[in-house]
KOLGU-4560 file (N, C-alpha, C; in nm, 3 decimals, padded with zeros to 5 digits):
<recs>
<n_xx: -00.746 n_yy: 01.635 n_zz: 00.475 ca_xx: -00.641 ca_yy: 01.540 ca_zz: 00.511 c_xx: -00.506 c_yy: 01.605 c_zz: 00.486 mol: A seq: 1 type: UNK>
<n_xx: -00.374 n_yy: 01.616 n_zz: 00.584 ca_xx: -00.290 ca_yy: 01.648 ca_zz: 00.549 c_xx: -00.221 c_yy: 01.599 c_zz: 00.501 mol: A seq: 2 type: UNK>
<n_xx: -00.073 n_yy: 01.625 n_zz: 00.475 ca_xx: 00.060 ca_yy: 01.585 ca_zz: 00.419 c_xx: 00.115 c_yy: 01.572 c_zz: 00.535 mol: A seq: 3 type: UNK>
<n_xx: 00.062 n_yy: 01.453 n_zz: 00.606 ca_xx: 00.198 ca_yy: 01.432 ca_zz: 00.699 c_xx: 00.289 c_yy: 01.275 c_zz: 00.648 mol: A seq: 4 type: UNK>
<n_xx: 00.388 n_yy: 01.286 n_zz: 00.728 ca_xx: 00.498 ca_yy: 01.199 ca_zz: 00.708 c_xx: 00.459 c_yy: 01.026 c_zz: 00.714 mol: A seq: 5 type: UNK>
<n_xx: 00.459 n_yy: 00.989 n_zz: 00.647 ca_xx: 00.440 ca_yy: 00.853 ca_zz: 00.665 c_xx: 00.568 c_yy: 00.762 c_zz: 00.695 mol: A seq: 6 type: UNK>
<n_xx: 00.522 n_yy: 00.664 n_zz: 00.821 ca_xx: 00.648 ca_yy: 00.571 ca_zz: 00.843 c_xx: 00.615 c_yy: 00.451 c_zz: 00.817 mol: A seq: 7 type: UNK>
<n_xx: 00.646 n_yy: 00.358 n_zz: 00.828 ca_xx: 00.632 ca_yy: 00.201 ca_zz: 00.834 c_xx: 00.551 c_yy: 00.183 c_zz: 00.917 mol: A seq: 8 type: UNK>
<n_xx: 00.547 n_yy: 00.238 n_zz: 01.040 ca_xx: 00.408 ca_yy: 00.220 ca_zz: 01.139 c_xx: 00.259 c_yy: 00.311 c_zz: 01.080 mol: A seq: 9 type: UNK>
<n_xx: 00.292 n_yy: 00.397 n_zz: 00.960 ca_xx: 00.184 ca_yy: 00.406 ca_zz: 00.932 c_xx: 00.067 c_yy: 00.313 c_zz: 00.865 mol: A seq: 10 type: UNK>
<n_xx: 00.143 n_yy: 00.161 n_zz: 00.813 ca_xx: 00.040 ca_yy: 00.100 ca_zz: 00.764 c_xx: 00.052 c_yy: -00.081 c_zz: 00.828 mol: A seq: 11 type: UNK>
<n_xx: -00.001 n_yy: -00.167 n_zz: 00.782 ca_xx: -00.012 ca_yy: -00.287 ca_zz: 00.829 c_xx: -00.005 c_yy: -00.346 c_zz: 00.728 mol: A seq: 12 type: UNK>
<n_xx: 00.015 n_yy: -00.471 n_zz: 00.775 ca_xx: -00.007 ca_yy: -00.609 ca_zz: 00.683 c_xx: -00.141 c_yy: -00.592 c_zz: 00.652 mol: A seq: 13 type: UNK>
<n_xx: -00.161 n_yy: -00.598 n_zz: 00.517 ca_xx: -00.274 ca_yy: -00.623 ca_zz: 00.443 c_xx: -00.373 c_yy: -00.477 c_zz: 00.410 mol: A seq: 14 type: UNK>
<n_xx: -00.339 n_yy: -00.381 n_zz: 00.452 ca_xx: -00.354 ca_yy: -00.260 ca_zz: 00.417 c_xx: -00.354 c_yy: -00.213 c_zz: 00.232 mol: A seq: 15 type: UNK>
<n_xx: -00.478 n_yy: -00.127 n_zz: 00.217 ca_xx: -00.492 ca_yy: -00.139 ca_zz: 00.061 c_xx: -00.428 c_yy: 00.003 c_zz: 00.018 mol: A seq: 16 type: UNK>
<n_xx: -00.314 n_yy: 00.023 n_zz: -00.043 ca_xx: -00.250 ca_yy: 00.153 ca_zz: -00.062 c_xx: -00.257 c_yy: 00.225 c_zz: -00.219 mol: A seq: 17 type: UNK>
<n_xx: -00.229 n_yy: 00.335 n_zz: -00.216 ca_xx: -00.190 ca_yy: 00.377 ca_zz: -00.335 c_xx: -00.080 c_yy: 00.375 c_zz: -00.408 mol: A seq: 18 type: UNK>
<n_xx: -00.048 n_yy: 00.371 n_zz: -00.519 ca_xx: 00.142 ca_yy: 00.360 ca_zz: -00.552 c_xx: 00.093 c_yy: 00.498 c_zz: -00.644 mol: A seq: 19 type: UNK>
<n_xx: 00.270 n_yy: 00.548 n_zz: -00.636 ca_xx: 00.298 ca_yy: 00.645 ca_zz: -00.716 c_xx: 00.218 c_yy: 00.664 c_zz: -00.879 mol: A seq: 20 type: UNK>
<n_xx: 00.180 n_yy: 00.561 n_zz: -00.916 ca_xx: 00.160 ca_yy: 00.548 ca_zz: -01.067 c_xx: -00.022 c_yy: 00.539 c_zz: -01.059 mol: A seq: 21 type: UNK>
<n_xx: -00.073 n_yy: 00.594 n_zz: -00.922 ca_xx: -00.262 ca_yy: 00.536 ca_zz: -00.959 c_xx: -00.317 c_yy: 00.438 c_zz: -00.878 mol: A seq: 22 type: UNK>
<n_xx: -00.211 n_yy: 00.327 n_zz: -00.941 ca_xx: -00.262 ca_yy: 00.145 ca_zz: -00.887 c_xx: -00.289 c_yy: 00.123 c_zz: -00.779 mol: A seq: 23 type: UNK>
<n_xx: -00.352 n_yy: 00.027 n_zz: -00.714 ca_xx: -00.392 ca_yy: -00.007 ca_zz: -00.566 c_xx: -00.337 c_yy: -00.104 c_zz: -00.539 mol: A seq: 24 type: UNK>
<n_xx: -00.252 n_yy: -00.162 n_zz: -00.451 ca_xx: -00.189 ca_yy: -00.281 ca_zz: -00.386 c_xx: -00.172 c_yy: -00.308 c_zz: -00.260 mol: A seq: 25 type: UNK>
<n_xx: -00.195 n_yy: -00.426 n_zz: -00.238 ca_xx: -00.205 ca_yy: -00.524 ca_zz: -00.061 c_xx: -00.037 c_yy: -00.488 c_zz: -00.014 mol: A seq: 26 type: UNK>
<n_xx: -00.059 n_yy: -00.452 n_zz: 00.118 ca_xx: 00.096 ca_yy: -00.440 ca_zz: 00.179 c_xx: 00.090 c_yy: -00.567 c_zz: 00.220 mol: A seq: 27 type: UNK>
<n_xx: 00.175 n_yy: -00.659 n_zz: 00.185 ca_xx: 00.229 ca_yy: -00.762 ca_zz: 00.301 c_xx: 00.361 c_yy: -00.824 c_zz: 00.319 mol: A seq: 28 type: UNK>
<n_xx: 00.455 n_yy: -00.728 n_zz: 00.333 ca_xx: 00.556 ca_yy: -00.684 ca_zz: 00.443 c_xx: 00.628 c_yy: -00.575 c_zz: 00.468 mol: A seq: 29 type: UNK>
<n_xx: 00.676 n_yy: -00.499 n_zz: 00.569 ca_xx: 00.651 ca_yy: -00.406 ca_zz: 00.611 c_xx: 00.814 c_yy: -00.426 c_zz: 00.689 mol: A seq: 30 type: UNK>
<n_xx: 00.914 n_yy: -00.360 n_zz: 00.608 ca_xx: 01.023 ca_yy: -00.359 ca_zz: 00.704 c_xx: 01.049 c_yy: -00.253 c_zz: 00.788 mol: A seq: 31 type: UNK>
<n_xx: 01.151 n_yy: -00.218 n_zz: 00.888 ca_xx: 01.180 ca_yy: -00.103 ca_zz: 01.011 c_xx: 01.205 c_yy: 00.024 c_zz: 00.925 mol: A seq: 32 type: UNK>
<n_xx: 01.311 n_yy: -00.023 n_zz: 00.843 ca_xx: 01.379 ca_yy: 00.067 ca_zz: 00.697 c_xx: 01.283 c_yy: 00.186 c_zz: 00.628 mol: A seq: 33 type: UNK>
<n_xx: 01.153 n_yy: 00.169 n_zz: 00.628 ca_xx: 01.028 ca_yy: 00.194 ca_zz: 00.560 c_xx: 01.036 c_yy: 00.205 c_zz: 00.400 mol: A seq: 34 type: UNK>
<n_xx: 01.083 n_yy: 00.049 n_zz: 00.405 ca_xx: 01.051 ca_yy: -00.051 ca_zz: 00.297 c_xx: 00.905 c_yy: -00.094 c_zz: 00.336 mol: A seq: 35 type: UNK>
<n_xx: 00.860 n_yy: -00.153 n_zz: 00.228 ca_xx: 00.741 ca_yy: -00.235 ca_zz: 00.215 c_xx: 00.721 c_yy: -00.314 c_zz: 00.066 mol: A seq: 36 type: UNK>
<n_xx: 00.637 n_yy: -00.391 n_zz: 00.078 ca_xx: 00.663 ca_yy: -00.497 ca_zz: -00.040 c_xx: 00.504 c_yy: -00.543 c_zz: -00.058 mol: A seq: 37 type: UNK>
<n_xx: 00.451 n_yy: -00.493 n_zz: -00.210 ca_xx: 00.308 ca_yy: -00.452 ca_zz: -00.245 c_xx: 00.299 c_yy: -00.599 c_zz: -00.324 mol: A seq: 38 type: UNK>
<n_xx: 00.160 n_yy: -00.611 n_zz: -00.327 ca_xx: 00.095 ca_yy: -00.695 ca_zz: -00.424 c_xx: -00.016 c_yy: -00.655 c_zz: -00.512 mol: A seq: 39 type: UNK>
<n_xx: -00.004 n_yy: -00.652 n_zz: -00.645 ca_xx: -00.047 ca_yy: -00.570 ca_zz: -00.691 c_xx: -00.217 c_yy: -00.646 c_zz: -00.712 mol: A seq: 40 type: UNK>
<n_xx: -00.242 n_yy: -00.778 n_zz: -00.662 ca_xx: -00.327 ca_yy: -00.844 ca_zz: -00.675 c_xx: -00.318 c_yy: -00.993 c_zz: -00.779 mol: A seq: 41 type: UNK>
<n_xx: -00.178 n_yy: -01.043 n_zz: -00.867 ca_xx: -00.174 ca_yy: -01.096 ca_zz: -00.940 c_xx: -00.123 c_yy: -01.202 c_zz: -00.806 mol: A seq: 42 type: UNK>
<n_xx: -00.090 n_yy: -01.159 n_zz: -00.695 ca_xx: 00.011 ca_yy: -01.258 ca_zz: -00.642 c_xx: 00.150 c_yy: -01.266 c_zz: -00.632 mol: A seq: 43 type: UNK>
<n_xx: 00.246 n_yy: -01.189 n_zz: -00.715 ca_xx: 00.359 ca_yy: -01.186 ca_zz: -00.711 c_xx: 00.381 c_yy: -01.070 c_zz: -00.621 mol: A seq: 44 type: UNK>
<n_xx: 00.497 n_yy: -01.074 n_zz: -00.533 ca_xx: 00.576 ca_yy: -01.043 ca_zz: -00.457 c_xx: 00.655 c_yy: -00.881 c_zz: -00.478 mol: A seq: 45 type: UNK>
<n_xx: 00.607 n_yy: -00.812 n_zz: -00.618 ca_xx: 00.727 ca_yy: -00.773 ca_zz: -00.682 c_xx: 00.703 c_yy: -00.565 c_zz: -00.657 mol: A seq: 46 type: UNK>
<n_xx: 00.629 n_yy: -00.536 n_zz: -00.593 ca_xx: 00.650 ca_yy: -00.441 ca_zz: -00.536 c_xx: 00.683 c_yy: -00.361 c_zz: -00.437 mol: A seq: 47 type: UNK>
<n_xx: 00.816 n_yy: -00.255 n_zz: -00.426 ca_xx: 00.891 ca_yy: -00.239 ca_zz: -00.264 c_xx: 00.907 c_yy: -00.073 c_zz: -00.305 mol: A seq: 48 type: UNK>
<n_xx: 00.872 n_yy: -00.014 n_zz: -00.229 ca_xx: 00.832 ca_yy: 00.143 ca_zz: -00.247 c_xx: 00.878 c_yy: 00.210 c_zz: -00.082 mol: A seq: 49 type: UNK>
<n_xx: 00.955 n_yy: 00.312 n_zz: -00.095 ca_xx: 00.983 ca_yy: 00.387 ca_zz: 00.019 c_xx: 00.832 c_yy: 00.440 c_zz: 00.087 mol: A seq: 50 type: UNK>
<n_xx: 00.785 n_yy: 00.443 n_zz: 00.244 ca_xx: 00.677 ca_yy: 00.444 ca_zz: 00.260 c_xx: 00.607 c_yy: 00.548 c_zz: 00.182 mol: A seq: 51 type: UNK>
<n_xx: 00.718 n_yy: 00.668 n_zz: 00.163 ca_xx: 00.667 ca_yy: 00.799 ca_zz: 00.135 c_xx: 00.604 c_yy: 00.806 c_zz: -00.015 mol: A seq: 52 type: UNK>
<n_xx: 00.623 n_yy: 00.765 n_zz: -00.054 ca_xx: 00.580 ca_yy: 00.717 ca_zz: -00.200 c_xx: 00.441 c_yy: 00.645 c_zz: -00.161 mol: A seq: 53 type: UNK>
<n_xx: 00.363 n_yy: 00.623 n_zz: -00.088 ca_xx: 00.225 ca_yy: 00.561 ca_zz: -00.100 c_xx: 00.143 c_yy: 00.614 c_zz: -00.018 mol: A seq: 54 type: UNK>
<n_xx: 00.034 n_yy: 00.591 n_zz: -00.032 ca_xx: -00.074 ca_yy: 00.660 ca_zz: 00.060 c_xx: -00.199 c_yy: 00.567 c_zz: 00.084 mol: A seq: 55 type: UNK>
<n_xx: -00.268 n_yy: 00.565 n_zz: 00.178 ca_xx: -00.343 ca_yy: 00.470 ca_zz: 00.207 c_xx: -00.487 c_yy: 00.511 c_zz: 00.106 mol: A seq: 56 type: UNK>
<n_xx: -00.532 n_yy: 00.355 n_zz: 00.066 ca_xx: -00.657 ca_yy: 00.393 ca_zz: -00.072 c_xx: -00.777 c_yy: 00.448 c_zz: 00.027 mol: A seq: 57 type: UNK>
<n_xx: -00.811 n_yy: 00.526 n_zz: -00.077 ca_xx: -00.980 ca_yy: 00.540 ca_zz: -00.003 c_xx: -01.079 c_yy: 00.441 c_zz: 00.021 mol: A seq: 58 type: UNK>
<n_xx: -01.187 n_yy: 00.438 n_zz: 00.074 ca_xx: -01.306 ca_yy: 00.386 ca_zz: 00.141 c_xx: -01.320 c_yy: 00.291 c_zz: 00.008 mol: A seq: 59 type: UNK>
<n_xx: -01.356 n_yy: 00.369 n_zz: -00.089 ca_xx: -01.470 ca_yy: 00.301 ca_zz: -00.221 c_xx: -01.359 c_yy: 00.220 c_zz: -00.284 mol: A seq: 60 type: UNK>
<n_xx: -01.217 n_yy: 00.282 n_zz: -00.319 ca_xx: -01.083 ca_yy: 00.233 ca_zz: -00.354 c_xx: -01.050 c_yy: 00.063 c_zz: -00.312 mol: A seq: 61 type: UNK>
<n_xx: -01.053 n_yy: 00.116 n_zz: -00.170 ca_xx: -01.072 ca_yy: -00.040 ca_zz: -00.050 c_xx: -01.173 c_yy: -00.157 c_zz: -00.131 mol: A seq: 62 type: UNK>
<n_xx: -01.333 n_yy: -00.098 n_zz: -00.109 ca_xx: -01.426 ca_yy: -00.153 ca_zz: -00.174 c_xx: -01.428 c_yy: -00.248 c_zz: -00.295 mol: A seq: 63 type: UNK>
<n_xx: -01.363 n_yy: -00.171 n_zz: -00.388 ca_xx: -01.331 ca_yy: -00.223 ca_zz: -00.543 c_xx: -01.229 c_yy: -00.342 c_zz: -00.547 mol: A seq: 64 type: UNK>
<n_xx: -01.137 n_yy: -00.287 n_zz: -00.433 ca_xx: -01.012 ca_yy: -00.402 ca_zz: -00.435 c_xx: -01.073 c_yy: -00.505 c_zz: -00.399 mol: A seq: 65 type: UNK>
<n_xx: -01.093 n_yy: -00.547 n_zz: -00.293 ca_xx: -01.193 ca_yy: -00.626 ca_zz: -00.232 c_xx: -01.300 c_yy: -00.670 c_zz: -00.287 mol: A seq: 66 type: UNK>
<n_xx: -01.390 n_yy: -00.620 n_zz: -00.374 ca_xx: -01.460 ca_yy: -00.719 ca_zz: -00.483 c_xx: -01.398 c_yy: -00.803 c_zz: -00.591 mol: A seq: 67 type: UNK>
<n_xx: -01.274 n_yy: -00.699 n_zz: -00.625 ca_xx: -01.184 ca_yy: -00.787 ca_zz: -00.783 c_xx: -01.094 c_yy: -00.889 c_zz: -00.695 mol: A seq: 68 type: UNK>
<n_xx: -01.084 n_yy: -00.892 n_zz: -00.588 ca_xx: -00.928 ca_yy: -01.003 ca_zz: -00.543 c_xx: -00.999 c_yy: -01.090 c_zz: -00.460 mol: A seq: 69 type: UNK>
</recs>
């Protein structure tokens, strides 16, 4: 997998990502800017990360989220 550039069109609403720090969080919103605004699964609103800063979770990553939420 390479290092290519990620934009705001690289991910969607509800997409399970990586953050800088490990954690896994739900995208759900996605500005032009390549802003975006994470949920870390508690429900609050309170994560916004330049796209480049995240990367989409893996398969099993996905999996796990999706059993705990």
């Amino acid at each position: 997998m390479g290092m290519e550039e990620m934009t705001a069109a690289s991910f969607q609403i509800d997409d399970i990502v990586k953050l800088p720090d490990g954690k896994l969080a739900k995208v759900v919103r996605i500005f032009d800017a390549g802003m975006v605004i994470m949920d870390e699964g508690d429900g609050l609103l309170k994560w916004k990360f330049n796209v480049s800063e995240i990367a989409h979770a893996l398969k099993e990553e996905i999996v796990l989220w999706n059993l705990a939420h």
